[in-house]
mmJSON file of the N, C-alpha and C atoms, coordinates in Angstrom:
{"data_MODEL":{"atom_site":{
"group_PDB":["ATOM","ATOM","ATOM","ATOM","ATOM","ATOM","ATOM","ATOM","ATOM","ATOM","ATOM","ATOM","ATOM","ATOM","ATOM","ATOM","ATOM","ATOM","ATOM","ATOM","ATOM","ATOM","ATOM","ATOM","ATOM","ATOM","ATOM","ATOM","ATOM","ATOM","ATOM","ATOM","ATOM","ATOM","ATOM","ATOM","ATOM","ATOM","ATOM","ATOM","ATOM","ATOM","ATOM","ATOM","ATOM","ATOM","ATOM","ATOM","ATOM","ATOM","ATOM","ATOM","ATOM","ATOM","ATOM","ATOM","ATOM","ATOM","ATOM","ATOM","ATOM","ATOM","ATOM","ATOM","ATOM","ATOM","ATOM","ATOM","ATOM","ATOM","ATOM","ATOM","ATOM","ATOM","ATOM","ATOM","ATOM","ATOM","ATOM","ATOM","ATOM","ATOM","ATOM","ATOM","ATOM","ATOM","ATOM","ATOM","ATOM","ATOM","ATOM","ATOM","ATOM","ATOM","ATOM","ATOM","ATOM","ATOM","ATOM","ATOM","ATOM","ATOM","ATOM","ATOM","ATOM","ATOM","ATOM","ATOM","ATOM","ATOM","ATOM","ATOM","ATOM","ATOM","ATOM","ATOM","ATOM","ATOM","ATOM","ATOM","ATOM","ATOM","ATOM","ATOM","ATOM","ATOM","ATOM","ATOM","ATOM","ATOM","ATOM","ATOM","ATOM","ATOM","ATOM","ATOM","ATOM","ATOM","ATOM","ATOM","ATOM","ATOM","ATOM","ATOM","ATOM","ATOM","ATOM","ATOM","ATOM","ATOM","ATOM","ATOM","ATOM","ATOM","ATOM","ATOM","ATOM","ATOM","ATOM","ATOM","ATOM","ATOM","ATOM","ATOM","ATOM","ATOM","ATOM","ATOM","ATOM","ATOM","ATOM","ATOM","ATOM","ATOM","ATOM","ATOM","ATOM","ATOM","ATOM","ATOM","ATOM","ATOM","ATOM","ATOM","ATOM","ATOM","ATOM","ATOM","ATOM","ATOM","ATOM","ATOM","ATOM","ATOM","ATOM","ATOM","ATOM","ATOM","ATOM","ATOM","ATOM","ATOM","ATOM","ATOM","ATOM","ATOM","ATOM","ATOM","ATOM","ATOM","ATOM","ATOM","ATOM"],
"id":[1,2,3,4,5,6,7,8,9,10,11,12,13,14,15,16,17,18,19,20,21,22,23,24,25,26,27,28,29,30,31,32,33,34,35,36,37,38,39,40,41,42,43,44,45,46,47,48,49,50,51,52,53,54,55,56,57,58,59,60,61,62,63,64,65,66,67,68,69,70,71,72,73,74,75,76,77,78,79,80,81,82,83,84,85,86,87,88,89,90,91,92,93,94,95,96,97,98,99,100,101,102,103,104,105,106,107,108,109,110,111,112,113,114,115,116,117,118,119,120,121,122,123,124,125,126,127,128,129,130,131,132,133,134,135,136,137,138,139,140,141,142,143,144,145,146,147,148,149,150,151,152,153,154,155,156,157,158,159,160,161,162,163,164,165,166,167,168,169,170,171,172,173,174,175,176,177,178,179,180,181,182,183,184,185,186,187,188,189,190,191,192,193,194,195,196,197,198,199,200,201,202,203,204,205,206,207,208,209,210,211,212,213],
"type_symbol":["N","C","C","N","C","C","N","C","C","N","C","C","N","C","C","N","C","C","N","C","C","N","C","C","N","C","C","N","C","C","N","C","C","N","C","C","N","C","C","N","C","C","N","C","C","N","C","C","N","C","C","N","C","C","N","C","C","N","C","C","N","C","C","N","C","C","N","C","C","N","C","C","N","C","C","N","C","C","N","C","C","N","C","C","N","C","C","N","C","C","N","C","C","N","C","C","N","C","C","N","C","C","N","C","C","N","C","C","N","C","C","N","C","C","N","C","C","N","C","C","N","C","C","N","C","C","N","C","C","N","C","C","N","C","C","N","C","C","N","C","C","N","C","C","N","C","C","N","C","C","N","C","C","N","C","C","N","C","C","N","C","C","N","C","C","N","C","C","N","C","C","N","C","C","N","C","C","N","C","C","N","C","C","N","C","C","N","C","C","N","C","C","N","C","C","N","C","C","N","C","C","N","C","C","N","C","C","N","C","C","N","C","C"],
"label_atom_id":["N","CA","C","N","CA","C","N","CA","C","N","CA","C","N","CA","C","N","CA","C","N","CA","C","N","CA","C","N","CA","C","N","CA","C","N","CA","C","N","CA","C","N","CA","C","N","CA","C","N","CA","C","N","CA","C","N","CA","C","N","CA","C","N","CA","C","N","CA","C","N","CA","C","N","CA","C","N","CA","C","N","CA","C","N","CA","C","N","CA","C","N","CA","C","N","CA","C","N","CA","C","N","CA","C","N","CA","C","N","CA","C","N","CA","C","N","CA","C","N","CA","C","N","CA","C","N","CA","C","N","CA","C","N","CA","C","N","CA","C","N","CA","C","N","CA","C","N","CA","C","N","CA","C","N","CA","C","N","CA","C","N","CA","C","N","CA","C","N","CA","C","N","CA","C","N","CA","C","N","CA","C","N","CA","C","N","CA","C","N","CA","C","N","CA","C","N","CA","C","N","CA","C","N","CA","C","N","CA","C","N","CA","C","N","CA","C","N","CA","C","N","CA","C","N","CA","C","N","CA","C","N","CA","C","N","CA","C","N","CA","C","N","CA","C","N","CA","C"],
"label_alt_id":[null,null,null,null,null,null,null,null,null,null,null,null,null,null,null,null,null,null,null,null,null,null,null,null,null,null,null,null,null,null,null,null,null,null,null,null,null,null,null,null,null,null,null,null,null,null,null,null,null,null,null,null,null,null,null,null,null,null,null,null,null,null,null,null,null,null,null,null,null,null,null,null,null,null,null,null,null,null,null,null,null,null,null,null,null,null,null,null,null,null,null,null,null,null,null,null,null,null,null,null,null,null,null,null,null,null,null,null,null,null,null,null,null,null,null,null,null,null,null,null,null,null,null,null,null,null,null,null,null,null,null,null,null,null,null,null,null,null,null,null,null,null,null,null,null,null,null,null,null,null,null,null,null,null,null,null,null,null,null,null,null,null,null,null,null,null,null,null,null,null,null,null,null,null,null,null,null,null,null,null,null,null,null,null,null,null,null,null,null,null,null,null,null,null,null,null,null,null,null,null,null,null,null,null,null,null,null,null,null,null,null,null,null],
"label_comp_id":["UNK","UNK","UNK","UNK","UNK","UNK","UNK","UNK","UNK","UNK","UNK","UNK","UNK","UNK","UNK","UNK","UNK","UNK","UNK","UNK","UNK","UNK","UNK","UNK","UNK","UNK","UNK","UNK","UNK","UNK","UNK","UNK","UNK","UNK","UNK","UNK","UNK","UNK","UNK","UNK","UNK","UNK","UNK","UNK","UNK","UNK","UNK","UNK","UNK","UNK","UNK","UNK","UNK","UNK","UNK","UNK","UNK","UNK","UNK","UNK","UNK","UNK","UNK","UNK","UNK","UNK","UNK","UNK","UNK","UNK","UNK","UNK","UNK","UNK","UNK","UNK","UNK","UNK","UNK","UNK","UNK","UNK","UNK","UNK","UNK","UNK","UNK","UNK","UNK","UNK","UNK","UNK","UNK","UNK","UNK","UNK","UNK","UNK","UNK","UNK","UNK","UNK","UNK","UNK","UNK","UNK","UNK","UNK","UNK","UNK","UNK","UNK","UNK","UNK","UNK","UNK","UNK","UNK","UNK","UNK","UNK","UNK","UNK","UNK","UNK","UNK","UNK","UNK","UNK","UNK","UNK","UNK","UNK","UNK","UNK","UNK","UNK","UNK","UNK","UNK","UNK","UNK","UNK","UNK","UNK","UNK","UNK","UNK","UNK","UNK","UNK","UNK","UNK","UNK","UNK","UNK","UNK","UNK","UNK","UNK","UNK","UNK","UNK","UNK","UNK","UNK","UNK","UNK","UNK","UNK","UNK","UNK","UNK","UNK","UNK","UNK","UNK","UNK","UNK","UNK","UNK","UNK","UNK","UNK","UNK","UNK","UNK","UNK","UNK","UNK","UNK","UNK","UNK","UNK","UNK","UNK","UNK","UNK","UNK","UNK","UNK","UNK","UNK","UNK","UNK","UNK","UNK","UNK","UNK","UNK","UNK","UNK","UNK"],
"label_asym_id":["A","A","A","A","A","A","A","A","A","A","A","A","A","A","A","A","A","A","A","A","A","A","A","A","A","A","A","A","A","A","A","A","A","A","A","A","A","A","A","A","A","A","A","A","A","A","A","A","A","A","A","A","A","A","A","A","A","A","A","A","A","A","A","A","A","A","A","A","A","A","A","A","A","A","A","A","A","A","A","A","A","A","A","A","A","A","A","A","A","A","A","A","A","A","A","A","A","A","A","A","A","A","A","A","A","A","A","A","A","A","A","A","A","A","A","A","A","A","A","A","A","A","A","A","A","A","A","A","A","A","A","A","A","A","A","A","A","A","A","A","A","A","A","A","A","A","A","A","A","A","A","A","A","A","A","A","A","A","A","A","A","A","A","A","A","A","A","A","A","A","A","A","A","A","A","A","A","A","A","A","A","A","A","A","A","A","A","A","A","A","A","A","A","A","A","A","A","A","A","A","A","A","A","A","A","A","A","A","A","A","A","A","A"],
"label_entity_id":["1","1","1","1","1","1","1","1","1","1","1","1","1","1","1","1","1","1","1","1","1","1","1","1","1","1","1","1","1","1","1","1","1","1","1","1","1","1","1","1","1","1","1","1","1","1","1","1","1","1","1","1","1","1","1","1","1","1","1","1","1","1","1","1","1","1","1","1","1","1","1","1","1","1","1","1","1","1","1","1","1","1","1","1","1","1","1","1","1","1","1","1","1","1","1","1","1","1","1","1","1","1","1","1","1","1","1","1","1","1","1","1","1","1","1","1","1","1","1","1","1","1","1","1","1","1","1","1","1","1","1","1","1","1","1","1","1","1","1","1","1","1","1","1","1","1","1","1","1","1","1","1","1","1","1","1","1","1","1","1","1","1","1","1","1","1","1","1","1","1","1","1","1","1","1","1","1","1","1","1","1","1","1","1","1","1","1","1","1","1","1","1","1","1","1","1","1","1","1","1","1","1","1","1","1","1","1","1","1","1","1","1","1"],
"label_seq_id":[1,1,1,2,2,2,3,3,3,4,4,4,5,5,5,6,6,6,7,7,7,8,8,8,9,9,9,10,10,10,11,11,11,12,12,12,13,13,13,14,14,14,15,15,15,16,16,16,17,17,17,18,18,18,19,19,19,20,20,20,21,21,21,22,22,22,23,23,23,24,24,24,25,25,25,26,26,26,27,27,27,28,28,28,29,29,29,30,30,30,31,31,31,32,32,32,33,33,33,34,34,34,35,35,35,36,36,36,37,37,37,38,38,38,39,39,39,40,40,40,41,41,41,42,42,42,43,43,43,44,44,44,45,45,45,46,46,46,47,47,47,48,48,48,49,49,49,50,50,50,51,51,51,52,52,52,53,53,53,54,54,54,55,55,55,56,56,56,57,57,57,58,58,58,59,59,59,60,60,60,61,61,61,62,62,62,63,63,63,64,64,64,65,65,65,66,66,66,67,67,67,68,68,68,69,69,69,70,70,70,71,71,71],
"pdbx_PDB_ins_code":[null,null,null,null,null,null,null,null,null,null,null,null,null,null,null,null,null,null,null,null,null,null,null,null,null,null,null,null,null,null,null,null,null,null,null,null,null,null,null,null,null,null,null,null,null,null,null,null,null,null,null,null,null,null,null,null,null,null,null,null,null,null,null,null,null,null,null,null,null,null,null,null,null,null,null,null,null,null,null,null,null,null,null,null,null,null,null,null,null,null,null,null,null,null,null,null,null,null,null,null,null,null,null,null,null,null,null,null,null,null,null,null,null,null,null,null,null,null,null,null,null,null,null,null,null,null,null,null,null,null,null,null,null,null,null,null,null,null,null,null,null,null,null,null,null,null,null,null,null,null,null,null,null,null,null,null,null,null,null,null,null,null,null,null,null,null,null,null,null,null,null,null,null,null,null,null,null,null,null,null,null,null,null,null,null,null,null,null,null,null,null,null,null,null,null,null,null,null,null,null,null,null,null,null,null,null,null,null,null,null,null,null,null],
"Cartn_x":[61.038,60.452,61.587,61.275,62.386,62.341,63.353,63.581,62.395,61.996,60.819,59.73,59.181,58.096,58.356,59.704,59.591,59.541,59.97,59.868,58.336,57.893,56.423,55.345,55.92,54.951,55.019,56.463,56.913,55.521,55.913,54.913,53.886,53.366,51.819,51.474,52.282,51.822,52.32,52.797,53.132,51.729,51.161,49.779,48.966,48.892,47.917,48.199,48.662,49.904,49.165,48.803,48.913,47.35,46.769,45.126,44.373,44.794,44.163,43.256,44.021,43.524,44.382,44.5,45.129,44.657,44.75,43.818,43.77,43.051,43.309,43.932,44.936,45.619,47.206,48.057,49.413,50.169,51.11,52.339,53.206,53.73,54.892,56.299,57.321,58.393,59.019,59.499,60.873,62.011,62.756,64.121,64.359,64.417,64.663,65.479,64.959,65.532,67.361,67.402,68.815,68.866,70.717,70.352,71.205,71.021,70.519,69.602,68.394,67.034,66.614,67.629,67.858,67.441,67.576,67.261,66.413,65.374,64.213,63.084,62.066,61.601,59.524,58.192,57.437,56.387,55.842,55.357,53.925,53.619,52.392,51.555,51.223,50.189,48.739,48.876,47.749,47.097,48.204,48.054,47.315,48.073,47.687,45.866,45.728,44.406,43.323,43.792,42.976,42.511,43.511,44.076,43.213,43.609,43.509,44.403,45.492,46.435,48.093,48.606,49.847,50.537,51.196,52.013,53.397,53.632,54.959,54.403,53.304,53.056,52.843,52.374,51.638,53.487,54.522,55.204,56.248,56.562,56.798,56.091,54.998,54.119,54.851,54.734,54.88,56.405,57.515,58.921,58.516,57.987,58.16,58.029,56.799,56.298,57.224,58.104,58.833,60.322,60.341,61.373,62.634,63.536,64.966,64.866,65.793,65.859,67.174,67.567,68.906,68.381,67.117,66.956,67.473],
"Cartn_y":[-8.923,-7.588,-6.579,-5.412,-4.972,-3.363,-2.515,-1.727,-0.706,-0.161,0.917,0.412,-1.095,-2.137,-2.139,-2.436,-2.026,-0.482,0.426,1.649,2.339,1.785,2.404,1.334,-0.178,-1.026,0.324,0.266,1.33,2.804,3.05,4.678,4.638,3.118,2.979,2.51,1.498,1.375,2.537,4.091,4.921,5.51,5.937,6.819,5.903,4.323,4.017,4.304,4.164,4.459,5.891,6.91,8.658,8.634,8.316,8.626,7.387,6.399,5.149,4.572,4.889,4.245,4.388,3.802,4.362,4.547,5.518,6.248,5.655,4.961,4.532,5.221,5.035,6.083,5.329,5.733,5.212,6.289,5.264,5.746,5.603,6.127,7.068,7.459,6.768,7.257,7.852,9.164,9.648,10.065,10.254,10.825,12.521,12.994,14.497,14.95,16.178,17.598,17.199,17.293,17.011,16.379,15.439,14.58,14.588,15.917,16.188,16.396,15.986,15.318,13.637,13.098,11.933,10.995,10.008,8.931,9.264,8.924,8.898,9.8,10.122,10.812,10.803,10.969,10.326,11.747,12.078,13.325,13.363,14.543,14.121,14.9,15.162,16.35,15.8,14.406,13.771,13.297,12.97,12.652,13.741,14.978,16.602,16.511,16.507,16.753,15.57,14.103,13.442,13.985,14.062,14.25,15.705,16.967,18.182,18.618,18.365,18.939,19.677,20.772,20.701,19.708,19.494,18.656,18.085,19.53,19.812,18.692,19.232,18.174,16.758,16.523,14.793,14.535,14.856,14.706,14.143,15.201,15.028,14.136,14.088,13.234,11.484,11.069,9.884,9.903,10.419,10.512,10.252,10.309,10.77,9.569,8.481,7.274,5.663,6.694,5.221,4.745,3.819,3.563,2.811,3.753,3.322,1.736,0.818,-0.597,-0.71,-1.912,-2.391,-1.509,-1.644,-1.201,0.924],
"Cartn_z":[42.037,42.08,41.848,40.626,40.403,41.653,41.402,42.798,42.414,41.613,41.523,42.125,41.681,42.825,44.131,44.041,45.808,46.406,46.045,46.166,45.966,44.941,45.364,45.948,46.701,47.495,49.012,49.328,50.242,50.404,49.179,49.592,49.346,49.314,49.183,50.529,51.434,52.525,53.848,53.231,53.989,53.56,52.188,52.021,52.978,52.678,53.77,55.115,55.831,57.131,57.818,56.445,56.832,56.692,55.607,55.466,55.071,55.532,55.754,54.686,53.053,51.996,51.071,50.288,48.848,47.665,47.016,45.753,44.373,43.721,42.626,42.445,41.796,40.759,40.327,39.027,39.218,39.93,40.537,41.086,40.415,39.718,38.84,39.493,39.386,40.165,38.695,38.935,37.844,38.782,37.653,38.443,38.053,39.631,40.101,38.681,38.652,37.477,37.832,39.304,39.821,41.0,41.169,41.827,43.035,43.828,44.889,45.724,44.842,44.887,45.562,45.33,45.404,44.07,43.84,42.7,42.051,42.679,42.208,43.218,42.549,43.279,42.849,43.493,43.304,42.984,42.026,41.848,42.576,43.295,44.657,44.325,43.147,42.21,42.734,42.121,42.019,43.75,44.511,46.053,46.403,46.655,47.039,46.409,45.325,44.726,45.128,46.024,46.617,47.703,48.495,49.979,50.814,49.302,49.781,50.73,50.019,50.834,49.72,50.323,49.461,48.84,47.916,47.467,48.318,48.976,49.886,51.122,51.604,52.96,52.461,51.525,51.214,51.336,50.459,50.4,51.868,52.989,53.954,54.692,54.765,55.405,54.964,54.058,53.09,53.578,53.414,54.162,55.482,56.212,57.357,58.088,57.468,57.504,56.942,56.137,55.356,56.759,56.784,57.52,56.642,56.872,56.049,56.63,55.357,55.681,54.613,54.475,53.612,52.275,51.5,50.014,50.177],
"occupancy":[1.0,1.0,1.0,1.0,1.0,1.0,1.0,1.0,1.0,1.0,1.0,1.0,1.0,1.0,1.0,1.0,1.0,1.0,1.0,1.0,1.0,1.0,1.0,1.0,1.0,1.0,1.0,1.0,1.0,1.0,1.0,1.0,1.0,1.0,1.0,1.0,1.0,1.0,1.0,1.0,1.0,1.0,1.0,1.0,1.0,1.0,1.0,1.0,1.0,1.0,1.0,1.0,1.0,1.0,1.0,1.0,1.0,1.0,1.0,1.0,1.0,1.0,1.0,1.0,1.0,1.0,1.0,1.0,1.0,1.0,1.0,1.0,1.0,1.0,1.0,1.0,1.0,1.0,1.0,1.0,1.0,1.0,1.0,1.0,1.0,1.0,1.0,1.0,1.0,1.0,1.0,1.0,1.0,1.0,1.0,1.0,1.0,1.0,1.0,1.0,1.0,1.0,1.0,1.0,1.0,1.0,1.0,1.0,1.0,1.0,1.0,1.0,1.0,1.0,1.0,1.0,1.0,1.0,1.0,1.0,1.0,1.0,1.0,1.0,1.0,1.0,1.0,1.0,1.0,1.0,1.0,1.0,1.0,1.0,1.0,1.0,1.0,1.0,1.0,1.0,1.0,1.0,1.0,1.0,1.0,1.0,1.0,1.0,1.0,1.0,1.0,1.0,1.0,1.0,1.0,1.0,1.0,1.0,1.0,1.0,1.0,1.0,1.0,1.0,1.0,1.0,1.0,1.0,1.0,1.0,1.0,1.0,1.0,1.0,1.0,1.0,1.0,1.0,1.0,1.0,1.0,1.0,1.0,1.0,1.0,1.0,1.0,1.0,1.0,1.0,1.0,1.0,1.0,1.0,1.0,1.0,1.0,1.0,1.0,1.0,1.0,1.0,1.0,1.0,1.0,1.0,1.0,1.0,1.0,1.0,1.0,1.0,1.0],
"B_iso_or_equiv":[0.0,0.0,0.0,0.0,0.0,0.0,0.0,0.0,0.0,0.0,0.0,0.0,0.0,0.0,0.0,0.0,0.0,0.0,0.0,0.0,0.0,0.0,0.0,0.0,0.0,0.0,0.0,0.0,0.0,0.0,0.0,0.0,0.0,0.0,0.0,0.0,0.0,0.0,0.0,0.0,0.0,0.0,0.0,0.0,0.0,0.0,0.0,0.0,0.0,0.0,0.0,0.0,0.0,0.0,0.0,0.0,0.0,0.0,0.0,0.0,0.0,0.0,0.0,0.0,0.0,0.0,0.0,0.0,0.0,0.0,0.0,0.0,0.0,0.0,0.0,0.0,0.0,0.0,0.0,0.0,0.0,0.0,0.0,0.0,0.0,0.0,0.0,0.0,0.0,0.0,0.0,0.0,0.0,0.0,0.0,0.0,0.0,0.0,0.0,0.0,0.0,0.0,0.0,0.0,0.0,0.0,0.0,0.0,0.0,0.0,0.0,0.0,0.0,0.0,0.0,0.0,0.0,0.0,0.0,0.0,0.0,0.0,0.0,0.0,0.0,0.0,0.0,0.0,0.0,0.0,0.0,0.0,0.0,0.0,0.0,0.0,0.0,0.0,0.0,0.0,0.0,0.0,0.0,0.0,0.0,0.0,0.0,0.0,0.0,0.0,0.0,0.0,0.0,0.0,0.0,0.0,0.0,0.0,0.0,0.0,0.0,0.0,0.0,0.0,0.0,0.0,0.0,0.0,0.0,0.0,0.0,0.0,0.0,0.0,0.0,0.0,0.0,0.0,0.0,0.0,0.0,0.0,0.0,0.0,0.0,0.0,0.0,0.0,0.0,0.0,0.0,0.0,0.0,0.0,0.0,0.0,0.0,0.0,0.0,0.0,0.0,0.0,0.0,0.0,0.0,0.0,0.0,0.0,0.0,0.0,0.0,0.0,0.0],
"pdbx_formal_charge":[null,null,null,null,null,null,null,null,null,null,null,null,null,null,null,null,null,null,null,null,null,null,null,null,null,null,null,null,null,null,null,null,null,null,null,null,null,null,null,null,null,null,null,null,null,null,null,null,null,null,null,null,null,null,null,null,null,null,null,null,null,null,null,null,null,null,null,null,null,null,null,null,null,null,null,null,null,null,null,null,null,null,null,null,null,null,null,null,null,null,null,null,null,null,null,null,null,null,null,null,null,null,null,null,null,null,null,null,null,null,null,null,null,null,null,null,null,null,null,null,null,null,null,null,null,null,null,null,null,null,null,null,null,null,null,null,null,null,null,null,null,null,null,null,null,null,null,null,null,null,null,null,null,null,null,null,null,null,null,null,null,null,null,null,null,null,null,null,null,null,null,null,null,null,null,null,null,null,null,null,null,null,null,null,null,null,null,null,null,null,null,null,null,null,null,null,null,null,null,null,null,null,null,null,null,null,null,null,null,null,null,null,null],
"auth_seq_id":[1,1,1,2,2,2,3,3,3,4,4,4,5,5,5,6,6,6,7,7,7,8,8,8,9,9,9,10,10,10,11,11,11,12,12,12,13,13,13,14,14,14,15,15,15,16,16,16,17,17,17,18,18,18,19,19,19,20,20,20,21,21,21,22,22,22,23,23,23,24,24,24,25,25,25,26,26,26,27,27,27,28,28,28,29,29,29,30,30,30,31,31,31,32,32,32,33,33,33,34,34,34,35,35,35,36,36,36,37,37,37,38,38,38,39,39,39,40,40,40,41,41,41,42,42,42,43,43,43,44,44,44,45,45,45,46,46,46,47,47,47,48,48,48,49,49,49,50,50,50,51,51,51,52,52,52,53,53,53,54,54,54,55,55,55,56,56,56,57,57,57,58,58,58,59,59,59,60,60,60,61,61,61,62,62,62,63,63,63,64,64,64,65,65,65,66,66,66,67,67,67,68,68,68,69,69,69,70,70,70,71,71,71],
"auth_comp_id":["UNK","UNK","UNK","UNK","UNK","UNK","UNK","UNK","UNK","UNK","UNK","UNK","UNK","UNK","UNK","UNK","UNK","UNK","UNK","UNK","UNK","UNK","UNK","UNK","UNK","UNK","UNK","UNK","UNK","UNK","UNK","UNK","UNK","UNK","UNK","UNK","UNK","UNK","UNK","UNK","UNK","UNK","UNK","UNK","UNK","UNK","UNK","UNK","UNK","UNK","UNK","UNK","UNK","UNK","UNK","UNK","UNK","UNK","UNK","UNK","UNK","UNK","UNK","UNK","UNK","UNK","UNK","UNK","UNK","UNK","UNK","UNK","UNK","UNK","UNK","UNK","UNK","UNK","UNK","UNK","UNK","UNK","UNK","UNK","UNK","UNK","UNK","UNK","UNK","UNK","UNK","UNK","UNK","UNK","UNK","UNK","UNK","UNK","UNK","UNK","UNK","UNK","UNK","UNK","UNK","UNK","UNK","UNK","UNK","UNK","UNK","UNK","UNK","UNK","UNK","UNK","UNK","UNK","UNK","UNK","UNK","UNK","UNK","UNK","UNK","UNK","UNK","UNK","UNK","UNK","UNK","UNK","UNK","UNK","UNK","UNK","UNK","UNK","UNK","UNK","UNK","UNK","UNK","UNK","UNK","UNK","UNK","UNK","UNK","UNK","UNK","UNK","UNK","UNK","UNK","UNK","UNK","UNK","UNK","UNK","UNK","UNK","UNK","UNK","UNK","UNK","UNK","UNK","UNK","UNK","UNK","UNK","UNK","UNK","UNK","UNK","UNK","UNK","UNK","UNK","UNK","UNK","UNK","UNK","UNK","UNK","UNK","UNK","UNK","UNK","UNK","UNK","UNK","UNK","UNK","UNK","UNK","UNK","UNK","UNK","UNK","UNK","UNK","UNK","UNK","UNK","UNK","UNK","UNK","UNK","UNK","UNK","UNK"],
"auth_asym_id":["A","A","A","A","A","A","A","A","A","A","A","A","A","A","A","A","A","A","A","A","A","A","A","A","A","A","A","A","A","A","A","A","A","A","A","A","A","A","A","A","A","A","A","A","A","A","A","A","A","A","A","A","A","A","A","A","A","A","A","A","A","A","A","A","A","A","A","A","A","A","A","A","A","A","A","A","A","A","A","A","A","A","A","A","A","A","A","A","A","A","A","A","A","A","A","A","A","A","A","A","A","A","A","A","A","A","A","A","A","A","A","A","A","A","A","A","A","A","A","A","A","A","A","A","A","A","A","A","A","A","A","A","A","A","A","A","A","A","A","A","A","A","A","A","A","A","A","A","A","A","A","A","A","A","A","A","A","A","A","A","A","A","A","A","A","A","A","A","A","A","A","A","A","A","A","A","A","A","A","A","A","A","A","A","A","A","A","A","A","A","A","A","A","A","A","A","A","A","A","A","A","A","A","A","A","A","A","A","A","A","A","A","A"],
"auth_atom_id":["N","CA","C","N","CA","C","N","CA","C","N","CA","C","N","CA","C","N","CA","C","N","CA","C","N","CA","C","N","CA","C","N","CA","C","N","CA","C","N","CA","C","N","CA","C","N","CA","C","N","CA","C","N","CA","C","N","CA","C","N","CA","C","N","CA","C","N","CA","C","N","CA","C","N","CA","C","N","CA","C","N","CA","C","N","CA","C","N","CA","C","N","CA","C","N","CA","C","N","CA","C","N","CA","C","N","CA","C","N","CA","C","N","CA","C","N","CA","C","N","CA","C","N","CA","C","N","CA","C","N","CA","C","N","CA","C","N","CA","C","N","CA","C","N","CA","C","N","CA","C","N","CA","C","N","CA","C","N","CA","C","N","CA","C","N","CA","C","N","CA","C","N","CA","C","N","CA","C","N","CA","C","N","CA","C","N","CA","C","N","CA","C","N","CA","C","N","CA","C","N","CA","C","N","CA","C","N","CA","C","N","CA","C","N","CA","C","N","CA","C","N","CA","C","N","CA","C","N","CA","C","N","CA","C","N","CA","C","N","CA","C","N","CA","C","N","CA","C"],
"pdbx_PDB_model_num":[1,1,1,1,1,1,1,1,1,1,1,1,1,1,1,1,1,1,1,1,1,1,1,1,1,1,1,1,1,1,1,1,1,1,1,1,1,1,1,1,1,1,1,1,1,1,1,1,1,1,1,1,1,1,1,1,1,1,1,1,1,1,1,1,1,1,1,1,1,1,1,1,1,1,1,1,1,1,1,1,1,1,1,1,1,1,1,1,1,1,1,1,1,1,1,1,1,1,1,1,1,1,1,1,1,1,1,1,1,1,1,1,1,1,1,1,1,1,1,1,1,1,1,1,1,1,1,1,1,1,1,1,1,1,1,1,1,1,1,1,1,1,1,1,1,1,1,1,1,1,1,1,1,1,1,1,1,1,1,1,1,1,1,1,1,1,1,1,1,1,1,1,1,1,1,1,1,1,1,1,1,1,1,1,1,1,1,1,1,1,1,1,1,1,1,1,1,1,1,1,1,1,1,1,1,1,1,1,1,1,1,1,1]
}}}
């Protein structure tokens, strides 16, 4: 499994974790305008427009849930 698979198995079992499903939809990782952004980063347009919620919160929310590990 290459590291983007694991990175978005990660913020799929944090969306389930926060609102107890996950949305059809792809998860799309790109990398930040800049990278003090960090690596990579997961655009929450489409989350926000499930969810009904800001982009900013789906965002925090989904951080908030992932627990740092070796990756």
């Amino acid at each position: 499994m290459d590291l983007n698979s694991l990175v978005i198995k990660k913020i799929k079992s944090a969306v389930f974790k926060s609102w107890g499903k996950i949305p059809e939809m792809d998860f799309i990782l790109v990398q930040p305008p800049d990278l003090k952004f960090g690596d990579l980063a997961l655009e929450c347009f489409q989350l926000a427009k499930v969810f009904k919620r800001s982009p900013a919160i789906i965002a925090q929310t989904i951080a908030q849930k992932i627990v740092p590990d070796e990756l």
